[in-house]
C-alpha positions as a printed NumPy array, in Angstrom:
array([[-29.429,  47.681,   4.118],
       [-26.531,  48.775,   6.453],
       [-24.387,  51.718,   7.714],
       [-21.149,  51.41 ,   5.854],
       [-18.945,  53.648,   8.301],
       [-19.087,  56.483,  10.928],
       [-20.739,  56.291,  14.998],
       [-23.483,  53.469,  13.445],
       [-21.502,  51.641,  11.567],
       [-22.571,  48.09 ,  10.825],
       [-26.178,  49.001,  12.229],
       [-28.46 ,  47.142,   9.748],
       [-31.925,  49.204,   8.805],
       [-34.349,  46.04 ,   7.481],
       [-36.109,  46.895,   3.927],
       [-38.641,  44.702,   3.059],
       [-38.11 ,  42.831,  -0.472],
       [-41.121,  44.413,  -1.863],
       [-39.943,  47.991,  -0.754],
       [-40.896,  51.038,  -3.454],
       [-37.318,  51.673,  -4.139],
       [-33.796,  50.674,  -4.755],
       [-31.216,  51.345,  -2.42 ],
       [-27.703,  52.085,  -3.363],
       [-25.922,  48.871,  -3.454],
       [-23.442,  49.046,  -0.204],
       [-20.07 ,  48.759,  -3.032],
       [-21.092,  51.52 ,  -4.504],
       [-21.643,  53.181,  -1.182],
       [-18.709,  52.349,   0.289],
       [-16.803,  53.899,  -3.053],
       [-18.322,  56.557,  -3.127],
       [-17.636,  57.801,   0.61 ],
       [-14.621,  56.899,   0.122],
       [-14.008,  59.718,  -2.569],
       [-16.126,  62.599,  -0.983],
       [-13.708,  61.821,   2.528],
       [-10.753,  63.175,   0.447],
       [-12.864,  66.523,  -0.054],
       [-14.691,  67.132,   2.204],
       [-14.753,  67.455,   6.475],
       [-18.399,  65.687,   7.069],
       [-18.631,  67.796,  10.501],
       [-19.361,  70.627,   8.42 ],
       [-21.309,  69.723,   5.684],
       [-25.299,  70.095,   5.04 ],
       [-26.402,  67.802,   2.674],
       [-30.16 ,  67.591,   0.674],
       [-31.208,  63.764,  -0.336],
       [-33.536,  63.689,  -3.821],
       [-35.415,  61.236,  -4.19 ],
       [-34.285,  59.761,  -1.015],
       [-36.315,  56.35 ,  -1.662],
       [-35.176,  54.238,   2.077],
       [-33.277,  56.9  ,   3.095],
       [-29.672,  55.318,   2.694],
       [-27.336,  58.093,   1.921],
       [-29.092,  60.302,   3.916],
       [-28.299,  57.6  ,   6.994],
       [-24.57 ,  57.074,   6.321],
       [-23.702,  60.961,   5.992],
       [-25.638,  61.009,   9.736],
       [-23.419,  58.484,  10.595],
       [-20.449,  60.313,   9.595],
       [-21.481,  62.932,  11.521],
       [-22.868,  65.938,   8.812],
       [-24.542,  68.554,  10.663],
       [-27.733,  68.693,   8.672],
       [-29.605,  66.109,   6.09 ],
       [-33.03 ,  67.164,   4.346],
       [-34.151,  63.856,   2.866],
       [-36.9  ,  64.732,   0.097],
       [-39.173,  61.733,  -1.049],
       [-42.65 ,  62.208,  -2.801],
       [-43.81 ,  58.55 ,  -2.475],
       [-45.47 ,  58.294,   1.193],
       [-44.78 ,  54.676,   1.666],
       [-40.763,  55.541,   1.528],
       [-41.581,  58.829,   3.297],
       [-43.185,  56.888,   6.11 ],
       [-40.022,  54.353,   6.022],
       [-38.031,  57.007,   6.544],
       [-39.544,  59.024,   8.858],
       [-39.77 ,  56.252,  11.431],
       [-36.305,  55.069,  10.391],
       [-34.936,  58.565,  12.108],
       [-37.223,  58.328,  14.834],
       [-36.286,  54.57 ,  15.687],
       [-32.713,  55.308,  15.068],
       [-32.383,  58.837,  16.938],
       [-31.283,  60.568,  13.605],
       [-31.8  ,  64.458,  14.801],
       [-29.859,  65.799,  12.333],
       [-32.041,  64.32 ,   9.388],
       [-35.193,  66.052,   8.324],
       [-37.723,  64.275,   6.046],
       [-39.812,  66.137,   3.505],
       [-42.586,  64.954,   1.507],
       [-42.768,  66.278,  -1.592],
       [-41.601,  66.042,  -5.05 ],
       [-38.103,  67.006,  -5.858],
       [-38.558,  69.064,  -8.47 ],
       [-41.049,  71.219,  -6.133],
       [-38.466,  71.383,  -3.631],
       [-36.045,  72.749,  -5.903],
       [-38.111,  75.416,  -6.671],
       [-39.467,  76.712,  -3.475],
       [-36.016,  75.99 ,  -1.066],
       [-34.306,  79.202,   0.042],
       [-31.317,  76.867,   1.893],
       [-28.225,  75.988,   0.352],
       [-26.312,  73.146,   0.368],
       [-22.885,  71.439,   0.122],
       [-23.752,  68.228,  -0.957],
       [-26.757,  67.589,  -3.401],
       [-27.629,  64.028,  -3.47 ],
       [-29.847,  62.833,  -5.967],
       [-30.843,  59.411,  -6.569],
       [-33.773,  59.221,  -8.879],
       [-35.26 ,  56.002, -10.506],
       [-33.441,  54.884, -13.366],
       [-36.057,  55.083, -15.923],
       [-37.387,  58.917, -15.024],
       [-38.122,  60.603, -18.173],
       [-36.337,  64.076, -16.718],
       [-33.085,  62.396, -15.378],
       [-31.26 ,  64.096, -17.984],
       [-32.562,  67.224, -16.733],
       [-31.565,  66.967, -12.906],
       [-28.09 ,  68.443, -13.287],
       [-29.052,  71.772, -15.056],
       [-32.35 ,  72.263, -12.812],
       [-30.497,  71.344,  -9.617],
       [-27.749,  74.142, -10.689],
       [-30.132,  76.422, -11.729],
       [-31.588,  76.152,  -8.708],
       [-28.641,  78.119,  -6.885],
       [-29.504,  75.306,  -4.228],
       [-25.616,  74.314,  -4.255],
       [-22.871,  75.994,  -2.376],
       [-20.463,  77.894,  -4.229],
       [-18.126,  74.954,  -3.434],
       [-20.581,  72.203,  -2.999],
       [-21.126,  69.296,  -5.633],
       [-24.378,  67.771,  -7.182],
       [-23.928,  63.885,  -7.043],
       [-26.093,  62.181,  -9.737],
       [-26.725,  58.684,  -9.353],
       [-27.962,  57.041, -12.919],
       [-27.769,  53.955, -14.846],
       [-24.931,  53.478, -17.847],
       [-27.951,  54.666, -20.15 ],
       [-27.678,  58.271, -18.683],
       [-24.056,  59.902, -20.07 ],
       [-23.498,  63.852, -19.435],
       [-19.932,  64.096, -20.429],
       [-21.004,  67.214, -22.409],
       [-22.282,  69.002, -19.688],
       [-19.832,  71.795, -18.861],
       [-20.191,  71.545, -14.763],
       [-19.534,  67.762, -15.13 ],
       [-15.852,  67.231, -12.991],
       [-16.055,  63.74 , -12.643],
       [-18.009,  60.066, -13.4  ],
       [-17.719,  57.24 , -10.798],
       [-18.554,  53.851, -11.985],
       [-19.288,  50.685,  -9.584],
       [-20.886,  47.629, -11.364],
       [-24.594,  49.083, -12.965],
       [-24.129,  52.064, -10.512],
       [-22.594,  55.55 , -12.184],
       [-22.522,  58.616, -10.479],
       [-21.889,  61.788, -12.546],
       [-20.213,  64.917,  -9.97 ],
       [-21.102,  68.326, -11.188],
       [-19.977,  71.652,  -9.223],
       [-21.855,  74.933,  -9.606]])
């Protein structure tokens, strides 16, 4: 896994083979970055990471200089990745969390600009993320939900859908409060 852009660019973070999770592929990555650049000043942004799994989008918007990451994972393994991955790496700005999303939805007074969440692919309440993560009230009035989700996952009827990004088997689905 590596840092796509930003003060660690290029900085490679080893994940072992048999590692809990599946990072975002670095295409999709790349893409995606690419987009949220034309909307957003990453100096200013705080960010929450669901379902963080190695911690990979929650490194590159560190790198890119965001002022404040909370990284959520439930699984300790990729908890404990992560956790040493900021210490090893100096990443102040992110803050790990162990604990389920959906918990952390519920119980979070912060709010956020960016809402990142990259659940497993198979998760029977995927299709449920976007209306509990705006229901919440966890966004910013101005902020965006990013859902990342397999092509079996559509939400083209969902009213706060704006826009659907698709790179190879990766589709991410961009809802605003």
């Amino acid at each position: 896994m590596r840092i796509i852009s930003g003060k660690y660019k290029g900085r490679t973070i080893p994940v072992r083979k048999d590692f809990p999770s599946r990072p975002t592929t670095d295409f999709a990555k790349e893409n995606l970055f690419n987009v949220l650049a034309n909307y957003f000043d990453f100096e200013k942004l705080t960010v929450l990471d669901l379902f963080s799994g190695t911690g990979s989008i929650s490194y590159e918007f560190a790198s890119r200089g965001c002022k404040k990451i909370v990284a959520v994972e439930k699984d300790y393994r990729s908890f404990s990745f992560i956790r040493n991955t900021v210490k090893q790496f100096e990443f102040d700005e992110i803050v790990p969390i162990k604990m389920e999303a959906f918990k952390y939805l519920d119980k979070s007074t912060e709010r956020f600009d960016i809402v990142f969440a990259d659940p497993p692919y198979n998760l029977p309440e995927l299709g449920e993320i976007p209306q509990k993560v705006l229901e919440s009230e966890i966004i910013s009035k101005n902020g965006w939900l990013i859902l990342e989700h397999g092509k079996k996952n559509q939400f083209n009827g969902f009213q706060n859908l704006i826009d659907v990004r698709r790179y190879g088997s990766v589709h991410f689905s961009i809802f605003k409060p």
